[in-house]
C-alpha positions in Angstrom: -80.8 -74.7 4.8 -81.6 -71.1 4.7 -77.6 -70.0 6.2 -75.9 -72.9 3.7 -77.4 -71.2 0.9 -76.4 -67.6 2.0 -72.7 -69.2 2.9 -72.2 -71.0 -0.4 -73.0 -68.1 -2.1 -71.0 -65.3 -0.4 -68.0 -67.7 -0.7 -68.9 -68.3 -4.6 -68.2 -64.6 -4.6 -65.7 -64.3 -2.7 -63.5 -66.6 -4.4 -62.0 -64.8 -6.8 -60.9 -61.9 -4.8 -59.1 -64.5 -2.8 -57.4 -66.5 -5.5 -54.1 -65.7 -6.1 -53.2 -64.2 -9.2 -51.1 -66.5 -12.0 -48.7 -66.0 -14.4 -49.6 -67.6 -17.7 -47.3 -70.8 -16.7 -49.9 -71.1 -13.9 -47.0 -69.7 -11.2 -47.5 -66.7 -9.3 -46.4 -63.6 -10.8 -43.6 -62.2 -9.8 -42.6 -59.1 -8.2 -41.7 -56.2 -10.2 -40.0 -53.1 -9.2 -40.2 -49.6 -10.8 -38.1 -46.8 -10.6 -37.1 -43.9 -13.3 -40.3 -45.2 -15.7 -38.4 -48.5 -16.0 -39.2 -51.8 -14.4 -37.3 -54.0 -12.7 -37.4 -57.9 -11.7 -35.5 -57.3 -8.6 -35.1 -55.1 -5.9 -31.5 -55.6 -6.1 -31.5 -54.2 -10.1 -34.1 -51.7 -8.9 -31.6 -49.8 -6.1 -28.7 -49.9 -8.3 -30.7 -48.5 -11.2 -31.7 -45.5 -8.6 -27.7 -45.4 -7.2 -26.6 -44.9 -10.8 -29.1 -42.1 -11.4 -28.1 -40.3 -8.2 -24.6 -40.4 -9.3 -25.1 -39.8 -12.6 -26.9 -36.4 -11.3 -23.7 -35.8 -8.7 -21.4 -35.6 -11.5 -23.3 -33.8 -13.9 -24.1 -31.0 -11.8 -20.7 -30.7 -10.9 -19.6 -30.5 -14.5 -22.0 -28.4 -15.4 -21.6 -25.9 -12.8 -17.2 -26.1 -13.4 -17.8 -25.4 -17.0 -19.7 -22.2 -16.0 -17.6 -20.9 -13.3 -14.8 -21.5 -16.0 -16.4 -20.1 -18.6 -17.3 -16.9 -16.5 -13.6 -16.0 -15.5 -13.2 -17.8 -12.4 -9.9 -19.2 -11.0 -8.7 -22.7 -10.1 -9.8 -22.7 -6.7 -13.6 -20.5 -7.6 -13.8 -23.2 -10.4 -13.9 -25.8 -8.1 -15.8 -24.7 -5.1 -18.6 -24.1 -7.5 -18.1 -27.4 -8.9 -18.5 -28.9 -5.9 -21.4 -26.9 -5.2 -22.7 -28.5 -8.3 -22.3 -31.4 -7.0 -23.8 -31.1 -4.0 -26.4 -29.7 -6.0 -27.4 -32.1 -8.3 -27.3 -35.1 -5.7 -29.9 -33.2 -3.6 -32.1 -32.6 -6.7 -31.9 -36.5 -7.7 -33.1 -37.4 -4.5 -36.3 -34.8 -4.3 -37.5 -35.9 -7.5 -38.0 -39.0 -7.3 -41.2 -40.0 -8.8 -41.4 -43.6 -8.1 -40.8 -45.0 -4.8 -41.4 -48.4 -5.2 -38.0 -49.8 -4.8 
Protein backbone atom coordinates (compact mmCIF):
# COMPACT_ATOMS: atom_id res chain seq x y z
CA UNK A 1 0.00 0.00 0.00
CA UNK A 2 2.86 1.86 1.24
CA UNK A 3 4.78 1.80 -2.71
CA UNK A 4 1.13 2.67 -4.45
CA UNK A 5 0.96 5.70 -2.48
CA UNK A 6 4.63 6.79 -3.14
CA UNK A 7 3.90 5.82 -7.06
CA UNK A 8 0.62 7.71 -7.37
CA UNK A 9 2.07 10.45 -6.13
CA UNK A 10 5.41 10.92 -7.88
CA UNK A 11 3.38 10.36 -11.08
CA UNK A 12 0.73 13.14 -9.89
CA UNK A 13 3.89 15.18 -10.09
CA UNK A 14 5.23 14.18 -12.73
CA UNK A 15 2.53 14.80 -15.02
CA UNK A 16 2.76 18.00 -16.01
CA UNK A 17 6.31 18.01 -16.88
CA UNK A 18 5.32 15.21 -19.26
CA UNK A 19 2.26 16.72 -20.82
CA UNK A 20 2.70 18.13 -23.93
CA UNK A 21 2.34 21.70 -24.33
CA UNK A 22 -0.99 23.13 -26.37
CA UNK A 23 -1.80 25.79 -28.40
CA UNK A 24 -4.99 27.54 -27.28
CA UNK A 25 -7.03 25.43 -30.11
CA UNK A 26 -5.81 22.49 -27.86
CA UNK A 27 -3.08 21.46 -30.82
CA UNK A 28 0.47 21.39 -30.17
CA UNK A 29 2.31 24.48 -30.74
CA UNK A 30 4.16 24.83 -33.47
CA UNK A 31 7.66 25.28 -34.24
CA UNK A 32 9.03 28.68 -34.51
CA UNK A 33 12.21 29.74 -35.97
CA UNK A 34 14.26 32.84 -35.10
CA UNK A 35 16.83 34.57 -36.90
CA UNK A 36 17.81 38.50 -37.18
CA UNK A 37 15.30 39.25 -33.92
CA UNK A 38 12.45 38.06 -36.17
CA UNK A 39 10.53 34.96 -36.00
CA UNK A 40 9.70 32.62 -38.35
CA UNK A 41 6.90 29.73 -38.85
CA UNK A 42 9.14 27.75 -40.92
CA UNK A 43 12.50 26.69 -41.37
CA UNK A 44 12.15 27.21 -45.02
CA UNK A 45 11.13 31.34 -44.36
CA UNK A 46 13.84 31.20 -41.58
CA UNK A 47 17.03 30.32 -44.18
CA UNK A 48 15.85 32.57 -46.77
CA UNK A 49 15.40 35.40 -44.26
CA UNK A 50 19.27 34.68 -43.28
CA UNK A 51 20.33 34.16 -47.31
CA UNK A 52 18.80 37.58 -47.92
CA UNK A 53 20.72 39.24 -45.02
CA UNK A 54 23.99 37.69 -46.14
CA UNK A 55 23.47 39.05 -49.53
CA UNK A 56 22.13 42.03 -48.59
CA UNK A 57 25.68 42.50 -46.54
CA UNK A 58 27.67 41.12 -49.92
CA UNK A 59 26.41 43.94 -51.89
CA UNK A 60 26.58 46.65 -49.49
CA UNK A 61 30.04 46.19 -48.54
CA UNK A 62 30.88 46.14 -51.96
CA UNK A 63 29.11 49.45 -52.66
CA UNK A 64 30.29 50.96 -49.92
CA UNK A 65 33.82 50.16 -50.25
CA UNK A 66 33.59 51.27 -54.56
CA UNK A 67 32.15 54.54 -53.52
CA UNK A 68 35.27 55.13 -51.33
CA UNK A 69 37.96 53.93 -53.59
CA UNK A 70 36.11 56.26 -56.11
CA UNK A 71 35.80 58.91 -53.99
CA UNK A 72 39.58 58.69 -53.00
CA UNK A 73 41.04 59.02 -56.69
CA UNK A 74 41.23 55.46 -57.64
CA UNK A 75 40.96 54.18 -61.21
CA UNK A 76 38.55 51.76 -62.97
CA UNK A 77 40.36 48.73 -62.23
CA UNK A 78 41.53 50.03 -58.13
CA UNK A 79 37.75 50.93 -57.88
CA UNK A 80 36.77 47.55 -58.39
CA UNK A 81 39.25 45.33 -56.71
CA UNK A 82 38.32 47.20 -53.62
CA UNK A 83 34.82 46.66 -54.36
CA UNK A 84 35.24 43.34 -54.46
CA UNK A 85 37.11 43.37 -51.49
CA UNK A 86 34.08 44.83 -50.06
CA UNK A 87 32.35 42.36 -50.96
CA UNK A 88 34.13 39.72 -49.75
CA UNK A 89 34.17 41.76 -46.85
CA UNK A 90 30.82 42.21 -45.90
CA UNK A 91 29.70 38.44 -46.63
CA UNK A 92 32.37 37.28 -44.03
CA UNK A 93 31.11 39.85 -41.45
CA UNK A 94 27.29 38.62 -42.04
CA UNK A 95 28.27 35.25 -41.29
CA UNK A 96 30.36 35.94 -37.89
CA UNK A 97 27.64 37.90 -36.51
CA UNK A 98 25.11 35.95 -36.39
CA UNK A 99 23.38 36.16 -33.22
CA UNK A 100 20.72 33.68 -33.55
CA UNK A 101 21.32 30.25 -34.65
CA UNK A 102 18.28 28.64 -34.47
CA UNK A 103 17.49 28.14 -38.05
Amino acid sequence: MRHLIILTSVMALASPALAQQRAPSGGPVPQMYETGGKTYASLDECLRAKKRAKTRATIAGAVIAGAGAAVLGGNVGETALVAGAGALAGREIAKATNKNKQC
